[in-house]
C-alpha positions in Angstrom: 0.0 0.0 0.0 1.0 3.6 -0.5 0.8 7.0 2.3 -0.2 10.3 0.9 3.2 10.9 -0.2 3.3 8.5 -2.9 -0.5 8.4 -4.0 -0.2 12.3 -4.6 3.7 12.4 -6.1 1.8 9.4 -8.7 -1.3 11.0 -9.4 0.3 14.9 -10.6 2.6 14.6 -13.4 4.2 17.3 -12.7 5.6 16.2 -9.2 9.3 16.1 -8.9 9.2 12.3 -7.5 5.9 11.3 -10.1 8.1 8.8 -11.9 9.2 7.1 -8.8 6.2 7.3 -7.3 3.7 6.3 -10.5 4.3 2.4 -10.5 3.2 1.9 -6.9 0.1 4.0 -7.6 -0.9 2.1 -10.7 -0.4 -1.0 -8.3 -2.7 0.8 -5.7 -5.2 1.7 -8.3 -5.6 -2.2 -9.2 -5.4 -3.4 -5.6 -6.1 -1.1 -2.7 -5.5 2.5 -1.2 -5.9 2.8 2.4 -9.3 5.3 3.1 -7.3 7.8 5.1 -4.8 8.2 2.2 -7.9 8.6 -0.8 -9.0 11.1 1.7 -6.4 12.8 2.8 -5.0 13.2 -1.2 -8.4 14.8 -1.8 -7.7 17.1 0.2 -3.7 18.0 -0.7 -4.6 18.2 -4.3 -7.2 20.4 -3.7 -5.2 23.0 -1.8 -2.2 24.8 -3.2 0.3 23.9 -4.9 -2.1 21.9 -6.7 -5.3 23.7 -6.3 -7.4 21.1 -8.4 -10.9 21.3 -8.6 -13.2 18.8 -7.4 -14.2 17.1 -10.7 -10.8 16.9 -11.2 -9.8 15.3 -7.7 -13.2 12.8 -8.3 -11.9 11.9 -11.3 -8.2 11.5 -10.5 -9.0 9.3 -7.3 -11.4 7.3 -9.2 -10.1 4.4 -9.0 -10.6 4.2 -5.3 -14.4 5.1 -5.6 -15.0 1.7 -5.1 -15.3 0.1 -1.4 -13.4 -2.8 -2.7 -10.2 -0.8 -3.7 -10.3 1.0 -0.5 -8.7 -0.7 2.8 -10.7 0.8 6.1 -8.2 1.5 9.2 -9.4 -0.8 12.0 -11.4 1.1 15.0 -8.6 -0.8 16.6 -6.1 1.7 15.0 -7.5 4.6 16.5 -7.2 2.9 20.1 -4.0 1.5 19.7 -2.7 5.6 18.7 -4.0 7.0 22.0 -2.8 4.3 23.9 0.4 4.8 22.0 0.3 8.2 21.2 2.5 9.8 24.0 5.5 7.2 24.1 5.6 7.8 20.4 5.6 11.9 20.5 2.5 11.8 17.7 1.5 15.4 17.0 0.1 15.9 13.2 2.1 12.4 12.3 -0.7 10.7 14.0 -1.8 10.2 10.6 0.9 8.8 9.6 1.0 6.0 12.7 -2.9 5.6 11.6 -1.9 4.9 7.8 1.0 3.0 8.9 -1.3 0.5 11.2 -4.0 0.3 8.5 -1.1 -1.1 6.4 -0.4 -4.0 9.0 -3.7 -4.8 9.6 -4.2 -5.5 6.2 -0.8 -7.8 5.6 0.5 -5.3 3.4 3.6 -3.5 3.1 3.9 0.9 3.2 5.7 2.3 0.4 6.5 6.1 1.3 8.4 9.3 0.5 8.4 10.4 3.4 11.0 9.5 5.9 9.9 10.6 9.3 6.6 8.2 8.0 9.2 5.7 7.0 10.7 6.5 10.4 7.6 5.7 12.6 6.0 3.0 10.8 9.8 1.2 11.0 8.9 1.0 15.0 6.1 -1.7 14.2 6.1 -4.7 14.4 4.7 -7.0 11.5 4.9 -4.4 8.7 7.5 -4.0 6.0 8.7 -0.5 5.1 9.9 0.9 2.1 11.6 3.9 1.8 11.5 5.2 -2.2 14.0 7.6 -1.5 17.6 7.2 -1.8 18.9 7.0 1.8 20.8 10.0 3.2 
């Protein structure tokens, strides 16, 4: 599965990191997309720099307008990140844990661009991390 980093770096061809990004949303698009990614992409391409219109963003996220292609975080989840919210230091990254747990309870690896996501989600057990961008 994919975070926000990827799905919107994928989906606007302009991005700096669309071509490394691109394959693992067309593998998304044909498997699943967590719901709090579809959602919160909706909202980044929406906003500046992006500012897309709605029409646009429906039709861009398409592919996930189908409950099949769309994995649900476990209410789980949500319990488990105020249980574990403090030791971990979540602020606005609580997304980020919430994607990343969404991703293990599914049996599916993350595939991010963003390291501090890459960074947090490494601190969990049972879920594979991968890192798209060159280490350093």
């Amino acid at each position: 599965m994919i975070d926000t980093s990827v799905m919107v770096a994928g989906l606007v061809r302009n991005h700096e990191l669309h071509a490394v990004a691109r394959p693992h949303v067309v593998e998304s698009a044909r498997g699943q997309g967590p719901g709090i990614v579809v959602a919160k992409t909706w909202a980044a391409l929406r906003r500046a720099p992006w500012n897309f219109d709605a029409a646009t963003v429906a039709q861009t996220l398409g592919p996930w307008s189908s409950e099949r292609r769309v994995a649900a975080t476990a209410a789980s989840a949500y319990a488990e990140a105020l249980r574990a919210g403090r030791g971990l230091n979540l602020g606005g990254n609580v997304h980020a844990f919430l994607i990343a747990m969404t991703c293990r309870g599914h049996g599916l690896p993350l595939a991010t661009l963003d390291r501090r996501q890459a960074s947090l989600a490494s601190g969990l057990t049972d879920l594979e991390t991968i890192l798209l961008l060159a280490e350093g």
